[in-house]
C-alpha positions as CSV (number, residue, x, y, z in Angstrom):
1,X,12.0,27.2,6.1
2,X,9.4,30.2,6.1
3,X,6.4,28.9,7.8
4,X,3.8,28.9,5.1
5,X,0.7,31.9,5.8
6,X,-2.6,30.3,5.7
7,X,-4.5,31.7,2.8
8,X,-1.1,30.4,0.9
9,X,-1.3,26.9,2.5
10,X,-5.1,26.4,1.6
11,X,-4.3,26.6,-1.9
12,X,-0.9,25.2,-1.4
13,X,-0.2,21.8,-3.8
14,X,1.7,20.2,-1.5
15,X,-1.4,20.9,0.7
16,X,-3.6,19.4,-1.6
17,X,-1.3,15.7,-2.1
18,X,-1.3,15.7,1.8
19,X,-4.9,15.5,2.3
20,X,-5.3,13.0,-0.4
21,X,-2.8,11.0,1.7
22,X,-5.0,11.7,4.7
23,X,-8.4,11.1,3.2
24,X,-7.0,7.4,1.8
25,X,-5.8,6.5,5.4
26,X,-8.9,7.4,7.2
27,X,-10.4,5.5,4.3
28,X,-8.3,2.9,4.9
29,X,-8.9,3.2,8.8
30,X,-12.7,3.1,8.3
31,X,-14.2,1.2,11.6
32,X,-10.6,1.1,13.3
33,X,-11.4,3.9,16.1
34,X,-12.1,4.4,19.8
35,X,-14.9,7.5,19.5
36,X,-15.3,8.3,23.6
37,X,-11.2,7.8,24.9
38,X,-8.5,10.4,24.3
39,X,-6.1,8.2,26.1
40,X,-4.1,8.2,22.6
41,X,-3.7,11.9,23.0
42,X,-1.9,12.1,26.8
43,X,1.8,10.7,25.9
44,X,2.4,10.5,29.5
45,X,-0.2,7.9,29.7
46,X,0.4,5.8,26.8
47,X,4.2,6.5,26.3
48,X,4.1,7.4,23.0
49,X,4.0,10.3,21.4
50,X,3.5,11.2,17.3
51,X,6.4,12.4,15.0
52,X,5.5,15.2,12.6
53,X,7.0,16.2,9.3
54,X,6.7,20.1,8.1
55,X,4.7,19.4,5.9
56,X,2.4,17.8,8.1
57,X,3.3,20.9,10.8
58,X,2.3,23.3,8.5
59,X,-0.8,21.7,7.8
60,X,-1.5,21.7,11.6
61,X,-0.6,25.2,11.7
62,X,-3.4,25.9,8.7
63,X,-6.0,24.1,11.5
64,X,-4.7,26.2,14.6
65,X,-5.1,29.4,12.4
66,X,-8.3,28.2,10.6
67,X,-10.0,27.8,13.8
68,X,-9.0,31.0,15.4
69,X,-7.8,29.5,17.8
70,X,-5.8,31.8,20.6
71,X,-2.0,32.3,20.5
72,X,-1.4,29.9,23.7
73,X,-2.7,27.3,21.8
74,X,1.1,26.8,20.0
75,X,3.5,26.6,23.2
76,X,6.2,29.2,23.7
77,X,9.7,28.0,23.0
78,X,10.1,28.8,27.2
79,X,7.4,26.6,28.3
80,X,6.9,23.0,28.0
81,X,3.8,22.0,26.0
82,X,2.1,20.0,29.2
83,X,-0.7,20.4,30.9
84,X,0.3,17.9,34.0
85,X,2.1,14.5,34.5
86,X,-0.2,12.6,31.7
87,X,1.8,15.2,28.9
88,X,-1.7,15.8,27.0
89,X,-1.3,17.2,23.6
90,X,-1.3,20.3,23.3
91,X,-3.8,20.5,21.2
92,X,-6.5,19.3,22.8
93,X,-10.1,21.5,24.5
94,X,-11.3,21.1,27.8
95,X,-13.4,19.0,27.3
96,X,-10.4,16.4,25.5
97,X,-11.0,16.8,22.1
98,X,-8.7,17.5,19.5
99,X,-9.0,20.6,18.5
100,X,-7.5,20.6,14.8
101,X,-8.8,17.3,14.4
102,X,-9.1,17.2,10.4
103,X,-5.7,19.1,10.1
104,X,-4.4,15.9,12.7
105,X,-0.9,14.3,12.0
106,X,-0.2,10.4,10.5
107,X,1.0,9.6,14.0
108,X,-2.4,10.5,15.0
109,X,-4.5,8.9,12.7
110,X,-2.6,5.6,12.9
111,X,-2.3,5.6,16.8
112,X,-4.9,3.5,18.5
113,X,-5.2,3.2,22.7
114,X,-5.2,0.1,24.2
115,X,-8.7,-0.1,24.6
116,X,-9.7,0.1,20.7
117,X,-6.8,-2.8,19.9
118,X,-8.8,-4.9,22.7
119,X,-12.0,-4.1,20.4
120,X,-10.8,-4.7,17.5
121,X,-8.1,-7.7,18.0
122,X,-10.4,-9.8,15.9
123,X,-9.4,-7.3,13.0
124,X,-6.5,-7.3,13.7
125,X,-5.2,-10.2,11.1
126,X,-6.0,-8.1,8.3
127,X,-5.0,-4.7,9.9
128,X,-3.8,-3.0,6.8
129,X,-0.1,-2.5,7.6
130,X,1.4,-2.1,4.0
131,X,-1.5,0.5,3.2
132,X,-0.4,2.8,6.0
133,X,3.2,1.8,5.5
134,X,3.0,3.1,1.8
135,X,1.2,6.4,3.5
136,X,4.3,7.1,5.9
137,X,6.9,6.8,2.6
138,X,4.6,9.1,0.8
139,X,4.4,11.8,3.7
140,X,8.3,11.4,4.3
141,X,8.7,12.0,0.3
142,X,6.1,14.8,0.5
143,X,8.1,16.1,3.7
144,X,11.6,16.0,1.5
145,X,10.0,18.0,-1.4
146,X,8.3,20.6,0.9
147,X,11.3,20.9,3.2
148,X,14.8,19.6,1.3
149,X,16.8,21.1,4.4
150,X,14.8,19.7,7.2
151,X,12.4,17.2,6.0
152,X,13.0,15.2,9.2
153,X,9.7,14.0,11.5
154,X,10.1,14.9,15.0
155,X,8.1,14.9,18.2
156,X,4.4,16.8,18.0
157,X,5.0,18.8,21.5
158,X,8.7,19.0,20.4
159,X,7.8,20.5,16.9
160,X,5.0,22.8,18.1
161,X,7.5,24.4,19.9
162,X,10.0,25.7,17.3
């Protein structure tokens, strides 16, 4: 699969359905977020990382580029994409924040630390499971239409990599 160029992707209709899946989620997600911990985003720490579709890879791509960000940002094939024994993402400044964060996976946006489930565990009755379910089926059929040969999620650091 020819990774898509950005000016391509921004106008890209498979572009377009994937932030409309995106937009309902975080919609769906309103008031179910940690603002001050990145624990979510060092996989060492939390031992779990987010799988990715290429569709969902190439939107991440369209971040990296959109934001200029330097060629180191995207791992070499050569070198593993960790910074120490927490395995941050990638992705993520100095200072812990996400760099691409509106360009950010499912796995991402559907991944809550310990310490926001603690918060909200009263919420957590009518956590909105089928919503977000119904999201992953329509990224996965996105991901099949986008990519028929490899429409396959696998892990961020892994899939940064190729």
């Amino acid at each position: 699969m020819a990774r898509p160029r950005t000016q391509a992707w921004r106008s890209s209709p498979f572009r377009e359905e994937l932030r409309a899946v995106y937009a309902r989620v975080d919609a769906t997600l309103a008031g179910y977020s940690c603002d001050a911990s990145t624990e979510c985003c060092r996989f060492g720490i939390t031992g779990r990382e987010p799988y990715v579709t290429p569709v969902e890879l190439a939107e991440i791509e369209h971040g990296i580029a959109a934001r200029g960000l330097p060629a180191q940002t995207k791992p070499s094939p050569r070198s593993l994409p960790v910074v120490d024994d927490e395995r941050r993402c990638p992705l993520l400044d100095d200072s812990g924040r996400c760099r691409v964060y509106d360009s950010r996976p499912l796995g991402c946006r559907t991944f809550f630390c310990d310490r926001s489930l603690h918060s909200m565990k009263a919420e957590m009755k009518r956590f909105p499971r089928d919503e977000l379910n119904r999201a992953a089926r329509d990224i996965a059929d996105l991901a099949a239409r986008y990519a028929p040969r490899d429409p396959g999620a696998r892990p961020f650091t892994r899939a940064l990599k190729r």
